[in-house]
C-alpha positions in Angstrom: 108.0 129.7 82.5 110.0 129.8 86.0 113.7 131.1 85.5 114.5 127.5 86.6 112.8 126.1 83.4 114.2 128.9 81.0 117.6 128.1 82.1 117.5 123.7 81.2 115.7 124.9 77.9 118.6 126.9 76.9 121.1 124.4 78.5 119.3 121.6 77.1 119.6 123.6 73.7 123.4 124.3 73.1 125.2 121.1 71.6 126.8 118.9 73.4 130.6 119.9 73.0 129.1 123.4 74.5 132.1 124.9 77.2 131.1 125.7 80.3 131.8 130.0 79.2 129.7 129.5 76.0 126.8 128.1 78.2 127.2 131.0 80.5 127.5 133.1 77.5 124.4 132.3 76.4 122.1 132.1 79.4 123.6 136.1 80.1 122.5 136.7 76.5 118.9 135.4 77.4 119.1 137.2 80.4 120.2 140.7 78.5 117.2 140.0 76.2 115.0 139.8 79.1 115.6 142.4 80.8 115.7 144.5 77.4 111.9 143.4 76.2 110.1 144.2 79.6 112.3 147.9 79.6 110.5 148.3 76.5 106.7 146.6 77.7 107.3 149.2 80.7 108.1 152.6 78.5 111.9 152.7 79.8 112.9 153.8 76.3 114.7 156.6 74.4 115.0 157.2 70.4 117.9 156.7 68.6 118.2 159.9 68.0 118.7 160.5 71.8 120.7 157.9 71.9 123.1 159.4 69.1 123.1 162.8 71.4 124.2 160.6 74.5 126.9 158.2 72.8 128.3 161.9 71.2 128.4 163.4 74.5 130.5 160.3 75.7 133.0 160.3 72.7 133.9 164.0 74.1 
């Protein structure tokens, strides 16, 4: 599906009193999603327990 294509399914999708920022909202959303599945089809992943480590290290 082209990115053209993706973004009338999700347009065509939200109801018709949708606002302009809750379109938007959701077509970043998809986007997030996106990017977020092929990060994971390509190994760019760490474990949660990493994760913990790194979100700790921020806090300080």
């Amino acid at each position: 599906m082209t990115t053209k294509e993706r973004t009338k399914e999700i347009i065509d999708n939200q109801p018709d009193d949708a606002t302009y920022e809750e379109i938007v909202r959701e077509l970043a959303f998809s986007e997030m999603v996106e990017r977020g599945l092929k990060d994971v089809r390509e190994g760019r992943v760490i474990s949660n327990e990493e994760m913990g480590k790194r979100i700790r290290l921020w806090q300080k």
